[in-house]
Each structure stands twice: as C-alpha cells, then as structure tokens.
PyMOL Python script that loads the backbone (N, CA, C, O; Angstrom):
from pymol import cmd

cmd.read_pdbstr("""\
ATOM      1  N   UNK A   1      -1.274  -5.419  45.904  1.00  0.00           N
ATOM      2  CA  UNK A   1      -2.709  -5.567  46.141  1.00  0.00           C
ATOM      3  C   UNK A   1      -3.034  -4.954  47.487  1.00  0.00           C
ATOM      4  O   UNK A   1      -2.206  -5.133  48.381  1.00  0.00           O
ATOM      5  N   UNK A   2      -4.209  -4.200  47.775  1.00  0.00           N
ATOM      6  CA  UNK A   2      -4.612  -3.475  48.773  1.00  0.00           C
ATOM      7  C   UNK A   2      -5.184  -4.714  49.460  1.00  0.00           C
ATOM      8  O   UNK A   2      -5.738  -5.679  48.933  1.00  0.00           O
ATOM      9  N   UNK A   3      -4.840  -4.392  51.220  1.00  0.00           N
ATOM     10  CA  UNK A   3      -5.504  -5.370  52.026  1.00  0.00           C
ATOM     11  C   UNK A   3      -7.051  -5.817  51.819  1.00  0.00           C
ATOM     12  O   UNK A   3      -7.508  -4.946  51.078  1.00  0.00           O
ATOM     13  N   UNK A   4      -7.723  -6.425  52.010  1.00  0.00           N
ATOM     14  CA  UNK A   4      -9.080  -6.477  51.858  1.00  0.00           C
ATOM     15  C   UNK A   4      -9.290  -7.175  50.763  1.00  0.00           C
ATOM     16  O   UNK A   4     -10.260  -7.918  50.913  1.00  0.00           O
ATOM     17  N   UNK A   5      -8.735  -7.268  49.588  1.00  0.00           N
ATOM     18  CA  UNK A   5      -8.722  -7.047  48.680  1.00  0.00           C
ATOM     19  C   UNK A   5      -8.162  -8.493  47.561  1.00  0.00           C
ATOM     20  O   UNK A   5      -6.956  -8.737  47.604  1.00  0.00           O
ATOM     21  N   UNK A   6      -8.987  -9.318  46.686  1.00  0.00           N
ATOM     22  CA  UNK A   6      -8.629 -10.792  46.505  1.00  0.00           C
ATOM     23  C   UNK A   6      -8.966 -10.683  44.767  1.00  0.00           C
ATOM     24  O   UNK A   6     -10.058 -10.404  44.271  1.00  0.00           O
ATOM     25  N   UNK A   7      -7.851 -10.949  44.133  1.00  0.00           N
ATOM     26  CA  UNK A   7      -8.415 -10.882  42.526  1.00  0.00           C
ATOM     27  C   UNK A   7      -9.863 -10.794  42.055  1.00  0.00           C
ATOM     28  O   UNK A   7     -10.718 -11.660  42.243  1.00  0.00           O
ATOM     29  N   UNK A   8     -10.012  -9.739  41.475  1.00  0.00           N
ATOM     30  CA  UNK A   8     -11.544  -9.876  40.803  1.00  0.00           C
ATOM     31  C   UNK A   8     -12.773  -9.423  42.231  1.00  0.00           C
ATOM     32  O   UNK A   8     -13.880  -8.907  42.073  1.00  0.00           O
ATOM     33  N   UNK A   9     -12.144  -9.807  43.517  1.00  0.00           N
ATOM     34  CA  UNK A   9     -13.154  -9.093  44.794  1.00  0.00           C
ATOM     35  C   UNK A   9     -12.013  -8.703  45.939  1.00  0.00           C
ATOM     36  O   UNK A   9     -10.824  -8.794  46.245  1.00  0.00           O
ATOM     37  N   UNK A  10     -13.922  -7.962  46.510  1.00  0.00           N
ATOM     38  CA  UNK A  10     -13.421  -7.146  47.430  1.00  0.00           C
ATOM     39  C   UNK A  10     -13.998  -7.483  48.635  1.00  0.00           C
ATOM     40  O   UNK A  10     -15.107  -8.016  48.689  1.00  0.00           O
ATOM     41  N   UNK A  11     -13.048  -7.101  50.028  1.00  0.00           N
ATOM     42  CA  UNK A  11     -13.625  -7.879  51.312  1.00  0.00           C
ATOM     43  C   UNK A  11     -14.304  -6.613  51.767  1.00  0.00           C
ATOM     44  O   UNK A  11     -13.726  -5.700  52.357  1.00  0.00           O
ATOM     45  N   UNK A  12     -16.010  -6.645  51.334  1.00  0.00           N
ATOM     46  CA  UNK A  12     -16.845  -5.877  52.503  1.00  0.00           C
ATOM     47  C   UNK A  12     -17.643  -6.630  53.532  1.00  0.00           C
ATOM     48  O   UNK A  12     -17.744  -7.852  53.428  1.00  0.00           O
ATOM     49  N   UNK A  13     -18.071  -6.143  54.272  1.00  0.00           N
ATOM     50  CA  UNK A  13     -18.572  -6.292  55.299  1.00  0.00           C
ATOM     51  C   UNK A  13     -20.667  -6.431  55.584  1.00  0.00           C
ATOM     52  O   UNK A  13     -21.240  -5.346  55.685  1.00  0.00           O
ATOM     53  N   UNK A  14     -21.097  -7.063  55.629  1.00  0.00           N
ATOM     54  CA  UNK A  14     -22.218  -7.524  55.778  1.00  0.00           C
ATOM     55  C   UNK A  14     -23.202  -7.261  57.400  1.00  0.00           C
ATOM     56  O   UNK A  14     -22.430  -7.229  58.358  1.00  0.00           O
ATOM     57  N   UNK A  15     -24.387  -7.118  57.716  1.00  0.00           N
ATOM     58  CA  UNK A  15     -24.811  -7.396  58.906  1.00  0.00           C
ATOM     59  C   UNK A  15     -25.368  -8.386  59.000  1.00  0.00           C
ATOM     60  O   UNK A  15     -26.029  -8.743  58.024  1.00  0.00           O
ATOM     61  N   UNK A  16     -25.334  -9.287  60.272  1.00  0.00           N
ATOM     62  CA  UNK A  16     -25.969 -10.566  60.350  1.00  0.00           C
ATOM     63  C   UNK A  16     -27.301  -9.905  61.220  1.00  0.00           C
ATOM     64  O   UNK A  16     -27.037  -8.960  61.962  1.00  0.00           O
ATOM     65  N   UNK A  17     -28.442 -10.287  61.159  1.00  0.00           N
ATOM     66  CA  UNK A  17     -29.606 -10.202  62.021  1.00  0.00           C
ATOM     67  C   UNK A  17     -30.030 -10.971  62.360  1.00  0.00           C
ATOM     68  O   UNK A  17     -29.883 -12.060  61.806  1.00  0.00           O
ATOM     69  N   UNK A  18     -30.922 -10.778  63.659  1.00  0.00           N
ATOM     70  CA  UNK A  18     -31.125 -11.711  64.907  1.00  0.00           C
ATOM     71  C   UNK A  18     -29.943 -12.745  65.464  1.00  0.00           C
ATOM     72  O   UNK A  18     -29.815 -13.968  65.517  1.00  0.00           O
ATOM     73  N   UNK A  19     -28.841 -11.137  66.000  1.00  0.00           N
ATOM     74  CA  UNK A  19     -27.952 -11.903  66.713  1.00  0.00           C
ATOM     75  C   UNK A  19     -27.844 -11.447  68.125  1.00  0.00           C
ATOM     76  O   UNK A  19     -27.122 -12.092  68.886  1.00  0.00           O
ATOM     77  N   UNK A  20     -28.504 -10.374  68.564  1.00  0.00           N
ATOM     78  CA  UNK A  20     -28.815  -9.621  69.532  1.00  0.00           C
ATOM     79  C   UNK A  20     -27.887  -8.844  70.023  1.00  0.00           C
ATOM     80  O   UNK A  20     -28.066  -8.285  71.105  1.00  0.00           O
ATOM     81  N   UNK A  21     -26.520  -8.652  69.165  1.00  0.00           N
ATOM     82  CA  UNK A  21     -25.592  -7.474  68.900  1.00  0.00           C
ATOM     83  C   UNK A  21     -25.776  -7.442  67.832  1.00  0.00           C
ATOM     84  O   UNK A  21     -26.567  -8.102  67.159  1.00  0.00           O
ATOM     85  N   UNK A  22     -24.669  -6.236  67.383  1.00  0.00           N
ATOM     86  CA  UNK A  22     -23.832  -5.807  66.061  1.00  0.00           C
ATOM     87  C   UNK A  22     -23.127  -7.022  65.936  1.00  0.00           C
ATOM     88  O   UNK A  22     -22.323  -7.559  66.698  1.00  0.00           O
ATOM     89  N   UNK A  23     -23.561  -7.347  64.869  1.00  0.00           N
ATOM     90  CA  UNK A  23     -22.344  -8.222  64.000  1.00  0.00           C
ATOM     91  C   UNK A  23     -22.496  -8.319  62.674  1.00  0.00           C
ATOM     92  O   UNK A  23     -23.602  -8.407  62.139  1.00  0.00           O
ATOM     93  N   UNK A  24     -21.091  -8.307  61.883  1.00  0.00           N
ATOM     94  CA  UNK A  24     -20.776  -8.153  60.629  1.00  0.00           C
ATOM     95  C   UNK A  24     -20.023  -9.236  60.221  1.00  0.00           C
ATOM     96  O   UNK A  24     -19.255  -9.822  60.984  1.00  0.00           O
ATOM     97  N   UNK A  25     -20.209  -9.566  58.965  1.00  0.00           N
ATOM     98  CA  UNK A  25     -19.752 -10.921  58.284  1.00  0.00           C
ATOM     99  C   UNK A  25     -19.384 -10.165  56.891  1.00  0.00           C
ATOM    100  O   UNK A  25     -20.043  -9.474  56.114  1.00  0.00           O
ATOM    101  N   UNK A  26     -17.544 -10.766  56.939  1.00  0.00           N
ATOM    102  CA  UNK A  26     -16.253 -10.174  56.226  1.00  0.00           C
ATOM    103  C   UNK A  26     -17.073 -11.089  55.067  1.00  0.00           C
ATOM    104  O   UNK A  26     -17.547 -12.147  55.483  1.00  0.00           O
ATOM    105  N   UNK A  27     -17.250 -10.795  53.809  1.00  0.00           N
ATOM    106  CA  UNK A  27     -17.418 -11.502  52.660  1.00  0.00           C
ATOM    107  C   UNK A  27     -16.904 -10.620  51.288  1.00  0.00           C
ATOM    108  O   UNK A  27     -16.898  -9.414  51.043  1.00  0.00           O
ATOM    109  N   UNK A  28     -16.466 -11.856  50.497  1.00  0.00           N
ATOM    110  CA  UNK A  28     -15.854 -11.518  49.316  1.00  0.00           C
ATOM    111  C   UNK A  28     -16.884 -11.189  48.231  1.00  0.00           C
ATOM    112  O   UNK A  28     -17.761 -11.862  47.688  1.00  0.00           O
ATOM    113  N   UNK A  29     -16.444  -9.826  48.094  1.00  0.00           N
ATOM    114  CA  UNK A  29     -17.594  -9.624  46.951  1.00  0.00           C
ATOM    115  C   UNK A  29     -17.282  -8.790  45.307  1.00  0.00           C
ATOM    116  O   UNK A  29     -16.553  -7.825  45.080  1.00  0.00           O
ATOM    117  N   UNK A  30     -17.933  -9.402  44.583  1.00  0.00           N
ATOM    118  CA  UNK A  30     -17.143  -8.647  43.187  1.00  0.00           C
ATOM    119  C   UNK A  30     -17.881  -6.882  43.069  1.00  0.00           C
ATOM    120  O   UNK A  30     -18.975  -6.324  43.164  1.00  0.00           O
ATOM    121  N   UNK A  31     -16.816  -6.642  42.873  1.00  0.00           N
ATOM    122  CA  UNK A  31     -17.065  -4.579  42.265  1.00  0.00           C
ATOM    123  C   UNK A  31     -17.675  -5.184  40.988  1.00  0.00           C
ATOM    124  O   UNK A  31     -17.503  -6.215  40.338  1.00  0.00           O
ATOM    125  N   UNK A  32     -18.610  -3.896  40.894  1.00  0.00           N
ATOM    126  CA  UNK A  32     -19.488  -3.704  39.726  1.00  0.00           C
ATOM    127  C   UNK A  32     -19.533  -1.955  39.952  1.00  0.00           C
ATOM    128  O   UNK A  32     -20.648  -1.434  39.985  1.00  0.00           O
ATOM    129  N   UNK A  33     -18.386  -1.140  40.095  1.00  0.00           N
ATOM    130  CA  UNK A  33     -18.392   0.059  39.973  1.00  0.00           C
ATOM    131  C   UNK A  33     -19.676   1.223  40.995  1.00  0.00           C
ATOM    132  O   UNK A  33     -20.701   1.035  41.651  1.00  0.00           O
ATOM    133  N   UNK A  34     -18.761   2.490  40.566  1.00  0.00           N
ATOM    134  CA  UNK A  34     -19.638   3.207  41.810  1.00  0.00           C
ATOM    135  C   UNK A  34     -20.100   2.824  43.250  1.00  0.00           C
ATOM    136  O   UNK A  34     -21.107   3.342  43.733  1.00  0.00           O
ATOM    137  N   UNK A  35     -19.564   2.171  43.736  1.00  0.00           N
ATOM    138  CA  UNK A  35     -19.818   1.682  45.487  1.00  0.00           C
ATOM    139  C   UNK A  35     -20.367   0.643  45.228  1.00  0.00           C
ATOM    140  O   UNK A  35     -20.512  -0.178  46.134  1.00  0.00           O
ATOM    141  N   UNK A  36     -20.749   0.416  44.156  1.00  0.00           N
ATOM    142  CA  UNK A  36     -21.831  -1.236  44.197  1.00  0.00           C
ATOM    143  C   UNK A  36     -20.890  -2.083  43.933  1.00  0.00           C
ATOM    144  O   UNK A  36     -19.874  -1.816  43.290  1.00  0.00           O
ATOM    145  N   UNK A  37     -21.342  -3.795  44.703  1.00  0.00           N
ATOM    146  CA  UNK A  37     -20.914  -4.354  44.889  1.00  0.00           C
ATOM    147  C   UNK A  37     -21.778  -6.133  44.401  1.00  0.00           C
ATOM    148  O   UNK A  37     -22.993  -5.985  44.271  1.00  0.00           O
ATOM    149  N   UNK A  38     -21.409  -7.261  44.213  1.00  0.00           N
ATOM    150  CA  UNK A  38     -22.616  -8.577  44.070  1.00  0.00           C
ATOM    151  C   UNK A  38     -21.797  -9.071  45.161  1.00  0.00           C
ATOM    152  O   UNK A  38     -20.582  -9.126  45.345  1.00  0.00           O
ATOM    153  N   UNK A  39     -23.140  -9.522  46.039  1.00  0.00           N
ATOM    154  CA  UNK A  39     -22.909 -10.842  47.285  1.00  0.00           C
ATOM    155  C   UNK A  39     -22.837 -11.812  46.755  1.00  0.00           C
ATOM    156  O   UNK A  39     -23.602 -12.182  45.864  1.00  0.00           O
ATOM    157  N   UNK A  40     -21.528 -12.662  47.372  1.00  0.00           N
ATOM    158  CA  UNK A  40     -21.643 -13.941  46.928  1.00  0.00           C
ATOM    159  C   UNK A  40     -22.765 -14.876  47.149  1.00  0.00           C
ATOM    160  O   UNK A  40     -23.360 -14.710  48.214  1.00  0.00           O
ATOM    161  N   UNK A  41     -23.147 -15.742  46.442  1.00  0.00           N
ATOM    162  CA  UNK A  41     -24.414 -16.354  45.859  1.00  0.00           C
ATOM    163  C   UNK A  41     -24.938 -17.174  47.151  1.00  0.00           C
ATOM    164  O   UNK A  41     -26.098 -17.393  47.503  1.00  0.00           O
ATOM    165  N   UNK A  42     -23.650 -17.577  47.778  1.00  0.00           N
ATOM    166  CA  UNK A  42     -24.215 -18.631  48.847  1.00  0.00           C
ATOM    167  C   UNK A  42     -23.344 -18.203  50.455  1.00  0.00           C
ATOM    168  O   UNK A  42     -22.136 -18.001  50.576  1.00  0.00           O
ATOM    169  N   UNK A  43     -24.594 -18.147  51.756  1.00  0.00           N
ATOM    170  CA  UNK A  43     -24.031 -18.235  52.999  1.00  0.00           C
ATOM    171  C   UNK A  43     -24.338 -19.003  53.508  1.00  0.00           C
ATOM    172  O   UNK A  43     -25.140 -19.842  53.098  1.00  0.00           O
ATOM    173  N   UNK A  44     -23.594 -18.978  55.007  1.00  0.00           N
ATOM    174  CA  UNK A  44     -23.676 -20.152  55.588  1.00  0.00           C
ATOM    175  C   UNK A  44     -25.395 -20.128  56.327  1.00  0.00           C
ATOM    176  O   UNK A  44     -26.085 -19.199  56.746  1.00  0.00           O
ATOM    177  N   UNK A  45     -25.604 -21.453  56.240  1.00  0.00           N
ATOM    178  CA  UNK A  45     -27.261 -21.938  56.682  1.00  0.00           C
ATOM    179  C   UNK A  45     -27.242 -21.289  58.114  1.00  0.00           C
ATOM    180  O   UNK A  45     -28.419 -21.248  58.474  1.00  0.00           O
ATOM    181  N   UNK A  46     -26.705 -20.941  58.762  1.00  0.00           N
ATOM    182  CA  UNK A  46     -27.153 -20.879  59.944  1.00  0.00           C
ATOM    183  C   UNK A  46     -27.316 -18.943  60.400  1.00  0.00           C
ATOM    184  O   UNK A  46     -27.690 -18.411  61.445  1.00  0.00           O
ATOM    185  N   UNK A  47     -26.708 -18.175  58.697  1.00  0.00           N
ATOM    186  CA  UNK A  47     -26.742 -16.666  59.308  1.00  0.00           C
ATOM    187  C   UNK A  47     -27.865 -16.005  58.408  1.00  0.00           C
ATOM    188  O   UNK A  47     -28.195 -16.400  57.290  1.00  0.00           O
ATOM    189  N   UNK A  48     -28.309 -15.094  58.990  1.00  0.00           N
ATOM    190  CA  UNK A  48     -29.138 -14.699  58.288  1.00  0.00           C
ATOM    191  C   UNK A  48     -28.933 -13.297  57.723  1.00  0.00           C
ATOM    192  O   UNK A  48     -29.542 -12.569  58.507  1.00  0.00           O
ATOM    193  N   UNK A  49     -28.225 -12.314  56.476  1.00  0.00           N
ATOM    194  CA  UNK A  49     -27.986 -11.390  56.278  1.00  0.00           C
ATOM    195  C   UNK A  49     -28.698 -10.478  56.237  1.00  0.00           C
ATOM    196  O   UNK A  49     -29.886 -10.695  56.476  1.00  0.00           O
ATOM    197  N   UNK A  50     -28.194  -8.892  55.872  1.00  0.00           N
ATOM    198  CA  UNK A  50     -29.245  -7.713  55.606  1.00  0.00           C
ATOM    199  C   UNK A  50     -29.706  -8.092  54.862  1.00  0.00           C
ATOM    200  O   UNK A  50     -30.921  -8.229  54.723  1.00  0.00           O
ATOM    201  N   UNK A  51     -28.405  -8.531  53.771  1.00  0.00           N
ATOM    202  CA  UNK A  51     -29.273  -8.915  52.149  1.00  0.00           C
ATOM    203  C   UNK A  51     -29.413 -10.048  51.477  1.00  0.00           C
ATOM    204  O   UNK A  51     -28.648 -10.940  51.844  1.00  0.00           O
ATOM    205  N   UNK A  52     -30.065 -10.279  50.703  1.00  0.00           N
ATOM    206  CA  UNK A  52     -30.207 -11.795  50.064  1.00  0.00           C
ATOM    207  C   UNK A  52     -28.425 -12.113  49.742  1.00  0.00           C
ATOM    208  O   UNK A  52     -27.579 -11.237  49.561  1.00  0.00           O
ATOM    209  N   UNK A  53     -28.235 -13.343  49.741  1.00  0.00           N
ATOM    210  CA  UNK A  53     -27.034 -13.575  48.773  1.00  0.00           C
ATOM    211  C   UNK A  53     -27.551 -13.462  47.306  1.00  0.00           C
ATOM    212  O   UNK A  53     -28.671 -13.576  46.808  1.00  0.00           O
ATOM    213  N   UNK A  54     -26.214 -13.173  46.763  1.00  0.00           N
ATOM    214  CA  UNK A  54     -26.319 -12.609  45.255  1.00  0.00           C
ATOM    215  C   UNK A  54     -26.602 -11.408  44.928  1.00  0.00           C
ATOM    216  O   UNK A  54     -26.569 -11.044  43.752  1.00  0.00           O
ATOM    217  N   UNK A  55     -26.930 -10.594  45.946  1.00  0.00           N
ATOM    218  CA  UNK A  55     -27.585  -9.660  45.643  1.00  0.00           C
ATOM    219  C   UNK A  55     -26.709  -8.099  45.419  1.00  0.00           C
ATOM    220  O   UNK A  55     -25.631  -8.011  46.007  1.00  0.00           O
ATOM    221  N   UNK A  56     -27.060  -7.204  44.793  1.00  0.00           N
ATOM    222  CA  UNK A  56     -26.261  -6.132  44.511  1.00  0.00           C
ATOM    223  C   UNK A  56     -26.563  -4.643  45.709  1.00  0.00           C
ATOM    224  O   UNK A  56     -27.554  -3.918  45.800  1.00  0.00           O
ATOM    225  N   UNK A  57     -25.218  -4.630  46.507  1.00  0.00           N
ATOM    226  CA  UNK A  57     -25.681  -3.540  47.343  1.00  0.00           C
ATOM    227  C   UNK A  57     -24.423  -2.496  47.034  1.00  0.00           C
ATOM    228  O   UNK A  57     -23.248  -2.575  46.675  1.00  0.00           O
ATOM    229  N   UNK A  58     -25.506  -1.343  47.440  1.00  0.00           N
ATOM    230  CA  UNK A  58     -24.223  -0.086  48.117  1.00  0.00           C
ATOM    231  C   UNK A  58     -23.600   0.020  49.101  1.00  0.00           C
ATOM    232  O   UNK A  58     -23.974  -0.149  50.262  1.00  0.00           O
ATOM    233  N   UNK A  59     -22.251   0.411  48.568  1.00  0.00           N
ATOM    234  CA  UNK A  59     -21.449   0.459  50.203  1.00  0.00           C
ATOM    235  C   UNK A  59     -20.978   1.710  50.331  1.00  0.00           C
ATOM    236  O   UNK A  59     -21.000   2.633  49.517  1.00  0.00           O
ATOM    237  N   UNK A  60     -20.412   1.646  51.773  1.00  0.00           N
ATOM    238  CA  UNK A  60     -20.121   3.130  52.252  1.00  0.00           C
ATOM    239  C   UNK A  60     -19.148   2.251  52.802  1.00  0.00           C
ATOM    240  O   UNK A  60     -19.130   1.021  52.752  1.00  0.00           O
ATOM    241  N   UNK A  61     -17.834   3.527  53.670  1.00  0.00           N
ATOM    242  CA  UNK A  61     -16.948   3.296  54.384  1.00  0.00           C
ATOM    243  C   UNK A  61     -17.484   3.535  55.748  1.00  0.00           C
ATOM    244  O   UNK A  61     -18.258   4.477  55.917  1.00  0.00           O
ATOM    245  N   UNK A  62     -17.147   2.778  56.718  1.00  0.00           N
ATOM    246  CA  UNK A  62     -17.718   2.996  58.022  1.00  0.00           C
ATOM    247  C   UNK A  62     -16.997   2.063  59.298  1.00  0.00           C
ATOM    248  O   UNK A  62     -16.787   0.850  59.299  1.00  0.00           O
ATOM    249  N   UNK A  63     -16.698   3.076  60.377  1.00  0.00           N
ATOM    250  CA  UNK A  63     -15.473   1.901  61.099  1.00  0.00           C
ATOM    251  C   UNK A  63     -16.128   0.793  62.094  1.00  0.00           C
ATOM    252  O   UNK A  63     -16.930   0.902  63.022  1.00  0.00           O
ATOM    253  N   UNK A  64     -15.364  -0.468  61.443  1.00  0.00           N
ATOM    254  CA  UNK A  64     -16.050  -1.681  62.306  1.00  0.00           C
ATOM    255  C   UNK A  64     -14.343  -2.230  62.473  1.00  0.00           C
ATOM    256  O   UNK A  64     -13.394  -2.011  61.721  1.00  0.00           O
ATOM    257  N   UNK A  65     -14.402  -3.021  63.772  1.00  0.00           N
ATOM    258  CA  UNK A  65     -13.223  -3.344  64.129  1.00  0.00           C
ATOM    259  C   UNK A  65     -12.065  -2.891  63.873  1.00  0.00           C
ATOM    260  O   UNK A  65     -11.147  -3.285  63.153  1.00  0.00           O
ATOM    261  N   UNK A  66     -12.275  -1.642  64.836  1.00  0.00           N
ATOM    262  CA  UNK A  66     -11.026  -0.437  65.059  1.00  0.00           C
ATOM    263  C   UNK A  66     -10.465  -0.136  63.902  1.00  0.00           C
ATOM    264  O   UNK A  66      -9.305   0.277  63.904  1.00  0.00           O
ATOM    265  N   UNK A  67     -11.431  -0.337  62.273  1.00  0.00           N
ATOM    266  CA  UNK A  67     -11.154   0.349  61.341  1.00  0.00           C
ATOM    267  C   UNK A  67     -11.656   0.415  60.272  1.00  0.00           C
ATOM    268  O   UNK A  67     -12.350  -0.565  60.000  1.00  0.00           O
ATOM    269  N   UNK A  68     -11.585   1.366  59.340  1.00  0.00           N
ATOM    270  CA  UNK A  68     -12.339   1.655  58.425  1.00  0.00           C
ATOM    271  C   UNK A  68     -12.625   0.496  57.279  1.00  0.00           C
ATOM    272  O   UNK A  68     -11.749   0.014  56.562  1.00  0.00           O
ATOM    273  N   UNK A  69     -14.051   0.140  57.252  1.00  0.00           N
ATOM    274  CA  UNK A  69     -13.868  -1.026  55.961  1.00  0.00           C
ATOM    275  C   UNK A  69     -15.415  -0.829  55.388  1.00  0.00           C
ATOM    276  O   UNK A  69     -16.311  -0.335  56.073  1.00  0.00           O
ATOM    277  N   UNK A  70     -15.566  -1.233  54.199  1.00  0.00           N
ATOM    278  CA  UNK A  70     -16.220  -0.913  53.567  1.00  0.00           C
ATOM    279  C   UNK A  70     -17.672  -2.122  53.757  1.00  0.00           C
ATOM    280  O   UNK A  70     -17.767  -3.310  53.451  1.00  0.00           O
ATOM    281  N   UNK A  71     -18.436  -1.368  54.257  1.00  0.00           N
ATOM    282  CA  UNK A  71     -20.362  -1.934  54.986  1.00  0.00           C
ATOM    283  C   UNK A  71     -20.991  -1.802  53.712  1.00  0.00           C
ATOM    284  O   UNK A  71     -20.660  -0.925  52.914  1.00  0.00           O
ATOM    285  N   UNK A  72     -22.138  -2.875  53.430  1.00  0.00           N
ATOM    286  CA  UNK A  72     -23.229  -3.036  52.434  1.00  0.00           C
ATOM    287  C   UNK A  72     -24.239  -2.183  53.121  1.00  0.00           C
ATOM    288  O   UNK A  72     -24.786  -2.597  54.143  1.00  0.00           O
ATOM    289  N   UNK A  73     -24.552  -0.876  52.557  1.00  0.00           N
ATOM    290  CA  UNK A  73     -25.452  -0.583  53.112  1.00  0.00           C
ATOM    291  C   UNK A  73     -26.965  -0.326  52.998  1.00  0.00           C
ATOM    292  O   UNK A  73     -27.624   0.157  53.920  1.00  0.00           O
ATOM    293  N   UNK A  74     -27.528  -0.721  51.669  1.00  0.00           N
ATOM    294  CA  UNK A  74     -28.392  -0.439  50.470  1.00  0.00           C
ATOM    295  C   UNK A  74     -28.373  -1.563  49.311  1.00  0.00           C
ATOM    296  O   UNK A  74     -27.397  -1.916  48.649  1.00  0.00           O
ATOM    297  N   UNK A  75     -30.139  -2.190  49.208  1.00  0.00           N
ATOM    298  CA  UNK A  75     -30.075  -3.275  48.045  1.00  0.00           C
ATOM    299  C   UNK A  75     -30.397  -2.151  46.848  1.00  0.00           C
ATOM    300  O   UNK A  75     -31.251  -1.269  46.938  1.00  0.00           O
ATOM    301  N   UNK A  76     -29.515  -2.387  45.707  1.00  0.00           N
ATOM    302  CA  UNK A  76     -29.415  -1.618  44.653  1.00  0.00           C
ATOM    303  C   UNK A  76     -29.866  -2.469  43.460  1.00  0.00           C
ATOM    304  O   UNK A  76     -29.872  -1.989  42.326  1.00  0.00           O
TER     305      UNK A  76
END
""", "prot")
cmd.dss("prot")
cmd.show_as("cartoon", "prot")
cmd.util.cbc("prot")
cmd.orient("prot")
C-alpha cells in the first residue's frame, strides 16, 4: 500500500480558513476517479474548510510539508 493511502481512501489535504496562515488538514478521502475525490461527511466543530464536508473536489499535486501530496483544489 502507498503511503497516504488507507483501504478504499486516500490521505489528501484540505485548507482550513480563518486561521491567519496556511494551514492544511490531512483527511481521508474516498477516490471517485480522475483527481476527484468525496470529503468525509463530518469535521471537527471548531475548523472551518475550503469545502463543505461531503463534498466532491479536485485535486492536484502540490508541495505542503517538504512534500508532494495531493491538495483539494476545486468543488466538482
């Protein structure tokens, strides 16, 4: 099994907003082919994401913590 990587999902990477940096939140999310991806349904109360939970985004590869991992970057 490839790092990142948990039966049935995959660990991409999320942005949290209104944190007054960059920050990204590692979440497990199921492939649904072509770069798209479903957010898991529920986060924690206190973050607020790019995207809704549940929701289906595009990802790209892009380096966050000194390495390449795969960012939600687009609600699809």
């Amino acid at each position: 099994m490839h790092a990142g990587q948990m039966p049935d999902k995959t660990l991409i990477y999320v942005e949290l907003l209104d944190e007054g940096v960059d920050v990204w939140r590692p979440v497990p999310a199921i492939p649904e082919g072509a770069d798209v991806y479903r957010l898991p349904d529920k986060k924690p109360a206190d973050e607020t994401w790019a995207f809704p939970p549940g929701s289906r985004v595009r990802c790209e590869a892009r380096l966050i913590d000194g390495g390449e991992q795969l960012v939600a970057c687009t609600e699809v």
